[in-house]
DSSP file (Angstrom, degrees, kcal/mol; ACC not computed):
  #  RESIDUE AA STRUCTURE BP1 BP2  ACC     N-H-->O    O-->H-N    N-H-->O    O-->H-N    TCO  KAPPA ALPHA  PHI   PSI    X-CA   Y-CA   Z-CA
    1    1 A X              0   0    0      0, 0.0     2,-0.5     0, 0.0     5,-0.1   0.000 360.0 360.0 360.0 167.5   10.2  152.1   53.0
    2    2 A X        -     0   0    0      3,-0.2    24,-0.1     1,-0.1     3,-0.0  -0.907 360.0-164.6-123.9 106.1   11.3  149.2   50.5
    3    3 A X  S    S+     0   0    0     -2,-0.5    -1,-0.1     1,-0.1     0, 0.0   0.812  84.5  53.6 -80.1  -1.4   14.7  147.9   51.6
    4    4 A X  S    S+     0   0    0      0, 0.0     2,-0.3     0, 0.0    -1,-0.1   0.527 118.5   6.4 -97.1  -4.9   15.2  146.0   48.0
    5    5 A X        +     0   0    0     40,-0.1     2,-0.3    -3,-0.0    -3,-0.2  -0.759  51.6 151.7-149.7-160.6   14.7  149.0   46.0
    6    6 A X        -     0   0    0     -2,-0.3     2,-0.2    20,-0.1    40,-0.1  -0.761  41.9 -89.2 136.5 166.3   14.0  152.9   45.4
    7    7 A X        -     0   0    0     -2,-0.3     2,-0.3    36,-0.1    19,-0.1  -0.436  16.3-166.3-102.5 159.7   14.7  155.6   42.5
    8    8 A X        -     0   0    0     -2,-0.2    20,-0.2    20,-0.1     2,-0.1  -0.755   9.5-173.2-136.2 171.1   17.4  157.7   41.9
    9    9 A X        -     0   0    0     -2,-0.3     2,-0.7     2,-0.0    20,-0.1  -0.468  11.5-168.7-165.5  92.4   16.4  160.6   39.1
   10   10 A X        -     0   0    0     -2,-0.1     2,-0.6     2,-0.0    -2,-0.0  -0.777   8.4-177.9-112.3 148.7   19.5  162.2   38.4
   11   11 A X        -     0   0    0     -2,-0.7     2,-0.5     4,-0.0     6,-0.1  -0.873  35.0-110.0-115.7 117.0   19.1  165.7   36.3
   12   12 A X    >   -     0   0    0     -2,-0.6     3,-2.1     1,-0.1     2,-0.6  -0.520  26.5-119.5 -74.1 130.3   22.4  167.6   35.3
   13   13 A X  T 3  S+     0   0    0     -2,-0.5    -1,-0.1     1,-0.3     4,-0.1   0.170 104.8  71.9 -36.9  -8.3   22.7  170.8   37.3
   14   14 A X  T 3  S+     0   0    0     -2,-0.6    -1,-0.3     2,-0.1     2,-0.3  -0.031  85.3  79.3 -90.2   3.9   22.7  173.0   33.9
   15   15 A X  S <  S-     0   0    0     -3,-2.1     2,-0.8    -4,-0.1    19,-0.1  -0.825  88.1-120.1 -91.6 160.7   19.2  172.3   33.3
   16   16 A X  B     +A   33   0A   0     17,-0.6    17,-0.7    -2,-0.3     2,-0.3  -0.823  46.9 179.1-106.0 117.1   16.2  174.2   35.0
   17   17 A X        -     0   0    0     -2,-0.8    15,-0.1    15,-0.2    13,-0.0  -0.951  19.6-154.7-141.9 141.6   14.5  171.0   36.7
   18   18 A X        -     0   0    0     13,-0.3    14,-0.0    -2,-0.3    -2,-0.0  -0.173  10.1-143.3-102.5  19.1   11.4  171.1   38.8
   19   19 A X        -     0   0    0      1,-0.1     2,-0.4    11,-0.1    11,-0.3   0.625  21.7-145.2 -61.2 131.2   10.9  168.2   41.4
   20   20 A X        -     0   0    0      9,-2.2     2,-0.3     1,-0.1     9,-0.2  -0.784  21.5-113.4-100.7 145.8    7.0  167.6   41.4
   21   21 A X        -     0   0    0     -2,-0.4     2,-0.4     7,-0.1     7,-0.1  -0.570  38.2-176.2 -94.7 137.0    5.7  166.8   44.8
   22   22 A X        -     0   0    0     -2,-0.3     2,-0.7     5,-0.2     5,-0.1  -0.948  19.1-150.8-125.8 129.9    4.5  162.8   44.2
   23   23 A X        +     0   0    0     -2,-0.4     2,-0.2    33,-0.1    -2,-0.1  -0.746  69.4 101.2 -96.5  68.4    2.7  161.6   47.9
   24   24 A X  S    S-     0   0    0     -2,-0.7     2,-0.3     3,-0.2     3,-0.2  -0.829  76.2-125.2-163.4 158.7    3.9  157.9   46.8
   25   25 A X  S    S+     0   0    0     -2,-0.2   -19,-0.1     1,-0.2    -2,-0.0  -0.656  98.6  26.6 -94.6 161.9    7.2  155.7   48.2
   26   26 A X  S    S+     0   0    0     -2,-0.3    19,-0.8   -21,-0.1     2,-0.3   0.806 105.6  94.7  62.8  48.7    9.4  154.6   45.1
   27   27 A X  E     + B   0  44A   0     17,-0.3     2,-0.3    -3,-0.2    17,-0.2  -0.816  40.8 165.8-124.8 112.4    8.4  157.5   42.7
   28   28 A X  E     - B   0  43A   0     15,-1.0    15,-3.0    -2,-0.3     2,-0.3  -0.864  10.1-167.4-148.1 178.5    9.9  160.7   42.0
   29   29 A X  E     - B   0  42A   0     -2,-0.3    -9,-2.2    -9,-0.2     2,-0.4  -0.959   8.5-170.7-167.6 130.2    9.6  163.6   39.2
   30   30 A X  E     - B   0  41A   0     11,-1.1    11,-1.1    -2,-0.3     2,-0.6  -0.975  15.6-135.0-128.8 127.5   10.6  166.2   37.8
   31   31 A X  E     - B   0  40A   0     -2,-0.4   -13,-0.3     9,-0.2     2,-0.2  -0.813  17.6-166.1-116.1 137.2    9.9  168.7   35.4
   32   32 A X  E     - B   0  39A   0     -2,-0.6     7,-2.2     7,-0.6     2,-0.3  -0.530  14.7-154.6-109.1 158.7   12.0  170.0   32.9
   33   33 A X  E     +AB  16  38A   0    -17,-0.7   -17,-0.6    -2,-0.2     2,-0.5  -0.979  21.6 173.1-127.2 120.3   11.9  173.3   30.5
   34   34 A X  E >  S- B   0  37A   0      3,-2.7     3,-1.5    -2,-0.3   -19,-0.0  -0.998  72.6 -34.4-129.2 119.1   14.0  172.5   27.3
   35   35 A X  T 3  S-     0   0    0     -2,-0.5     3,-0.1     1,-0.3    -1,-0.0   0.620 119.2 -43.2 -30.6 117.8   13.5  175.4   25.0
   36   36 A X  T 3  S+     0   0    0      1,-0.2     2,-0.6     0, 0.0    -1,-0.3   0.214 116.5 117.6  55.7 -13.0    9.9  176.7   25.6
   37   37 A X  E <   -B   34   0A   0     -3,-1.5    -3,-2.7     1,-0.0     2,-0.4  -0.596  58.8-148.7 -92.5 125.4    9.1  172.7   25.6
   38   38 A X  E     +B   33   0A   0     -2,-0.6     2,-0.5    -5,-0.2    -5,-0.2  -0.788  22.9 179.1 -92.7 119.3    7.5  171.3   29.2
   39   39 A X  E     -B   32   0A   0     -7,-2.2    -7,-0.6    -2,-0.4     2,-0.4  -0.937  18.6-145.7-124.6 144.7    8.6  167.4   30.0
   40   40 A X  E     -B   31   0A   0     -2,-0.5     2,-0.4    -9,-0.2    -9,-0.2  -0.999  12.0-168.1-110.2 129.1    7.8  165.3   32.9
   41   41 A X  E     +B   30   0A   0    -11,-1.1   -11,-1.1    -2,-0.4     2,-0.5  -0.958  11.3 172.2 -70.9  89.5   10.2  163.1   33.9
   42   42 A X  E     -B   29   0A   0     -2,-0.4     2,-0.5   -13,-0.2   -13,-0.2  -0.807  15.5-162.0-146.0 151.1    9.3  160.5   36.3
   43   43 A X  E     +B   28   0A   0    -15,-3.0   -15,-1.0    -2,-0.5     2,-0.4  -0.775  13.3 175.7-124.3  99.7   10.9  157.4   37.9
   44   44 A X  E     -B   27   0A   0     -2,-0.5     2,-0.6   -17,-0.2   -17,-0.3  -0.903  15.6-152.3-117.5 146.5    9.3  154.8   39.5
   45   45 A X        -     0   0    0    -19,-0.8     2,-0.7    -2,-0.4   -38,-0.1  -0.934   9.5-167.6-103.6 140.4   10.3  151.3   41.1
   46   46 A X        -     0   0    0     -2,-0.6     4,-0.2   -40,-0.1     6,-0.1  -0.737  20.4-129.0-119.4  88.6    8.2  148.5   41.4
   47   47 A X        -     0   0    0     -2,-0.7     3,-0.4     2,-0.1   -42,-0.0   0.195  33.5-111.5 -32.5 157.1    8.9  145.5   43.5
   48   48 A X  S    S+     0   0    0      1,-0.3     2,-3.2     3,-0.0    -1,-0.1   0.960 114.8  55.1 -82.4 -58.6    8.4  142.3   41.4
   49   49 A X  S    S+     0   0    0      2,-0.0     2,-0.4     0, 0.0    -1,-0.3  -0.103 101.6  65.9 -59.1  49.4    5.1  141.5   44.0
   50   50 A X  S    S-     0   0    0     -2,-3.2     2,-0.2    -3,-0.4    -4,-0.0  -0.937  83.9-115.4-164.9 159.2    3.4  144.6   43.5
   51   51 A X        -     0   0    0     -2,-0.4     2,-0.4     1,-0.1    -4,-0.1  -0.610  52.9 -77.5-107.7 154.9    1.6  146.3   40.4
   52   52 A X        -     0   0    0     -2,-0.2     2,-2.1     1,-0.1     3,-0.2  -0.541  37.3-138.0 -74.0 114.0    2.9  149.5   38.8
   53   53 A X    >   +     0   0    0     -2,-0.4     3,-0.6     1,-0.2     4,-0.3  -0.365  55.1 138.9 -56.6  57.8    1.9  152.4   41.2
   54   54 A X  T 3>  +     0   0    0     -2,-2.1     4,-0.5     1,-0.2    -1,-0.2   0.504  54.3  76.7-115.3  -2.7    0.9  154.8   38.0
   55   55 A X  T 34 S+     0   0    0     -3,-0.2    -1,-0.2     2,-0.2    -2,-0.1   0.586  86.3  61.2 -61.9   6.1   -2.4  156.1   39.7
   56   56 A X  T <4 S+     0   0    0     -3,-0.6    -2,-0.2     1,-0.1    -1,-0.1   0.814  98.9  68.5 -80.6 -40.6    0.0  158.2   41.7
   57   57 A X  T  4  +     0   0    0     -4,-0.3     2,-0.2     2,-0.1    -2,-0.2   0.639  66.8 101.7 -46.2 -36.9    0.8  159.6   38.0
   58   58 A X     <        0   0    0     -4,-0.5    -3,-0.0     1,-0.2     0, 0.0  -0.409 360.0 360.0 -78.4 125.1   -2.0  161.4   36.9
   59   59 A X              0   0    0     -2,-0.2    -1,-0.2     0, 0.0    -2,-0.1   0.107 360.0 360.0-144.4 360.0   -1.9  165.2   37.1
């Protein structure tokens, strides 16, 4: 675990929100249903030494 960073993703409780399971530290995801329309949502942080973890991404 990262103590200088980490995600929040916060979704208001009046939407139908999904969390999609991401096997990654500092990522998280969601999917949303917005009438009939499918979104992913996704939040990642990426310490300043490190490249953006976005092979985690792909589904």
């Amino acid at each position: 675990i990262n103590p200088h960073g980490g995600v929040v993703l916060a979704i208001d409780k009046r939407l139908k929100a999904i969390q999609l399971k991401i096997e990654e530290l500092n990522i998280v995801a969601v999917q949303l249903i917005i009438k009939n329309q499918t979104y992913a949502i996704v939040s990642i942080y990426s310490p300043p030494n490190e490249s953006l973890p976005l092979k985690s991404c792909h589904h």
